[in-house]
N, C-alpha and C positions, 0 to 999 in steps of 0.2 A: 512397445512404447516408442521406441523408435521410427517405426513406419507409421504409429500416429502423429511424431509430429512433424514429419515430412511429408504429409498429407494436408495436414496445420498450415507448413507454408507455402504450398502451391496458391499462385495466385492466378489471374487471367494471363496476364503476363509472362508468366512461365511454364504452363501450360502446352503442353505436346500431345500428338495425336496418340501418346502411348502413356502419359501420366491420366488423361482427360477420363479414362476407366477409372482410377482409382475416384475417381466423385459422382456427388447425386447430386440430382436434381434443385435440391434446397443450397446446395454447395453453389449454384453455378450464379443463382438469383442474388448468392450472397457476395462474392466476388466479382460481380459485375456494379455492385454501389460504388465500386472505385474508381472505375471507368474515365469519368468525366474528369476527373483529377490527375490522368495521365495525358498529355496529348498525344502522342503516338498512338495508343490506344483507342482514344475518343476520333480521332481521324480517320483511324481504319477499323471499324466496326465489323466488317464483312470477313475482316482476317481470322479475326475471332470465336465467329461465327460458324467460319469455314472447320476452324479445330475442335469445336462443339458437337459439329453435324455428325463429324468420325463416330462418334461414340453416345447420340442422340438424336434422335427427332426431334427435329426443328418445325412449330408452324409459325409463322406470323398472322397475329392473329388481327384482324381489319376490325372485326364488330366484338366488342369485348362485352357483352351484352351479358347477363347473369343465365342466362336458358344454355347460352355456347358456351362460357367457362364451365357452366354443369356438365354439359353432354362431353367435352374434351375430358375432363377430372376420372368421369365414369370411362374413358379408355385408357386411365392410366396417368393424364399427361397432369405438370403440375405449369398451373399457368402463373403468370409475373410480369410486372412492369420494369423496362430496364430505361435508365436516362444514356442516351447519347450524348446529348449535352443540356445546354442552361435550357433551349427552347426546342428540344426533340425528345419524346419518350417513344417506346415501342412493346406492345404486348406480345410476350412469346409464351408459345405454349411446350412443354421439354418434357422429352421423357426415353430415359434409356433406353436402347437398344439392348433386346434379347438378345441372348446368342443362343438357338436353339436347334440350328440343324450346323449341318461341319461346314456348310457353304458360308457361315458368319465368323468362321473362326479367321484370323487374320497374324500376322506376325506383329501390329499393335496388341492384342488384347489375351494373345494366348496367354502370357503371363500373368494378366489378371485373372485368373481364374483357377478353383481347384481341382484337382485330381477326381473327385466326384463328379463334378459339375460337367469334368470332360468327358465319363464315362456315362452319364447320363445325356449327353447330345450322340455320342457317338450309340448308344442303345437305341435313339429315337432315329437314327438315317440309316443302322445295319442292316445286310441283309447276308452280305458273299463274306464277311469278316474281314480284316484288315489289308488282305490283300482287294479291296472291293474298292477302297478310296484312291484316289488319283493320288500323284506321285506329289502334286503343289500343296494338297491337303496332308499330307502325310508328314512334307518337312516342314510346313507351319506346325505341325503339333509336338512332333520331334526335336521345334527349336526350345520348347519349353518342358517338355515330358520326358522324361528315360519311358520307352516303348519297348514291349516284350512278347510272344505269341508263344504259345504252344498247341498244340492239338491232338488229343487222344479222346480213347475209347468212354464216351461216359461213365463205366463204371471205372476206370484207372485215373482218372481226372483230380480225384480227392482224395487218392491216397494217402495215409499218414507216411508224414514224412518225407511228402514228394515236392515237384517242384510249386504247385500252388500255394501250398501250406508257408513254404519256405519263403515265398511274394508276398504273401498276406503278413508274415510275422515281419518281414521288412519293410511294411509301410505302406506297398501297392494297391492299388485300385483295381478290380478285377471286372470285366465284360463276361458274360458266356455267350458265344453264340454257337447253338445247334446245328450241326450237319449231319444227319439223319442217325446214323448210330453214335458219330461224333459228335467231340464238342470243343471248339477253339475258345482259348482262353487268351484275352490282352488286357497286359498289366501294364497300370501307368500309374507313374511316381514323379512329381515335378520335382525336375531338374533342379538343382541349385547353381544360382547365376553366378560365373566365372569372374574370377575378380579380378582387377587388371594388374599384372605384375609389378610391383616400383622400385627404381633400380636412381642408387644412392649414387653420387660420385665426390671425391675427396672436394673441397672449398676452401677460401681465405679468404678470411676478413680484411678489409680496408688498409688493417696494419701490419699484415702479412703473416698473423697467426693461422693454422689449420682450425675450420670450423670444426667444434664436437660434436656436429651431428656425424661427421663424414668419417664412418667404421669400415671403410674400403682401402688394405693398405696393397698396394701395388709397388712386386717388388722389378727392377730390372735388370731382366736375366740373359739380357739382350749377348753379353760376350762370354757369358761363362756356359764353360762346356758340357755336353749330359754326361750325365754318371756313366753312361753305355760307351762315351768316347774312351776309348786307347790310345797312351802317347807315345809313338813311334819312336825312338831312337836312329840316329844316324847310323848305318855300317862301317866296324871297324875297318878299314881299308886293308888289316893286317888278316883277319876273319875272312876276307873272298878269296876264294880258290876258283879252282877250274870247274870243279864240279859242284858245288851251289850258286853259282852266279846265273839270274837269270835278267831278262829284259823281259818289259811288259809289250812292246814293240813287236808284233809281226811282220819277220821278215821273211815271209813263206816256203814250202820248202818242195815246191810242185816245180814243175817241167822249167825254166828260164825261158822257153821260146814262146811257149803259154802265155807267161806272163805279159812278155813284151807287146805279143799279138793282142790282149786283151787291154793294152795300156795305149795303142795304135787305137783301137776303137773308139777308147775314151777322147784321144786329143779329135778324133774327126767329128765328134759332137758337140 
């Protein structure tokens, strides 16, 4: 219900090269009646046009004659008059873009489409299986598929209890492709899209109250010491003796001429 009515409010005007999948053809004729009632819109008609083409065939059509709106209809396309403005209309003729080989799949559109629909393009271009697509067709598909391979013996492939059985009961989409005793298996399951984390920070109103939305209490621990720390005590003065007093100070205990020869080095540097 949701995604229909965010489909509802797409208009021309909001409209991306990656929303413009979710519409047809009767959708495009229909939001284009508003056109002329935006200026920004009705000015740049071509901008439009341009995020239309992404995701349709575009003809403009010169003789809108009843024999050429037949003949375009029978390939599919749905023809319509759109107004540019009070004293300009233009006949286009629209009709979505297949996607039926992997060279159409795109990082707009992968996510419109389902886990079937992918394994059915990818059935119609297979031949070498998944390692056979290039590495840009592969992260276009990955950006919207969890993608999986395996490859055994046709008869260990369907084992009860194996790992097919196990992708089929969680929802996957299954390829086979044959390799002569073999058989690779790619399981594709659409991703579900990442939602973007939202991170709260404390507020105050006008009159220096804390906003009740702001559930972030932030304490400061800025002087107080860890639990790990140890608090040393002074030595008693009466407590040193000769034999536990030490210094942390190395005052070496090798040759004196050594020393000094090595300290002669130092100043002539």
């Amino acid at each position: 219900m949701e995604q229909q009515t965010e489909k509802k409010a797409v208009t021309l005007k909001t409209l991306t090269k990656s929303s413009v999948w979710d519409v047809q053809e009767n959708d495009i004729f229909r939001m284009w009646d508003g056109v002329e009632k935006d200026a920004e819109l009705r000015d740049n008609p071509r901008h439009i046009i341009d995020i239309i083409r992404s995701a349709f065939m575009i003809e403009e059509v010169a003789n809108d004659s009843p024999v050429i709106k037949e003949k375009l209809e029978k390939q599919g396309y749905k023809v319509g008059v759109v107004r540019i403005d009070d004293n300009k209309k233009m006949t286009l003729a629209i009709k979505k873009r297949p996607i039926m080989r992997v060279t159409d799949l795109t990082y707009e559109n992968i996510r419109h489409i389902t886990a079937a629909k992918l394994i059915e393009v990818l059935d119609r271009n297979f031949g070498g299986g998944w390692d056979s697509l290039s590495q840009s067709i592969k992260d276009i598909i990955e950006s919207g598929f969890d993608i999986s391979t395996t490859t055994l013996p046709k008869d260990r492939l369907h084992k009860k209890g194996g790992l097919y059985e196990k992708k089929v009961a969680d929802g996957f989409e299954v390829l086979e492709v044959a390799k002569g005793l073999w058989v690779e298996a790619i399981f594709a399951k659409t991703k579900p899209e990442a939602e973007k984390p939202k991170m709260k920070f404390s507020s105050y109103d006008s009159e220096g109250e804390e906003d009740e939305d702001a559930d972030v209490e932030i304490e400061d621990t800025y002087n107080k010491p860890d639990e790990d720390d140890v608090e040393i005590e002074d030595p008693d003065d009466d407590d040193i003796t000769e034999d536990n007093y030490s210094t942390m100070m190395d005052l070496g205990s090798g040759d004196p001429d050594e020393e000094a020869e090595g300290l002669a080095d130092y100043g002539e540097e």
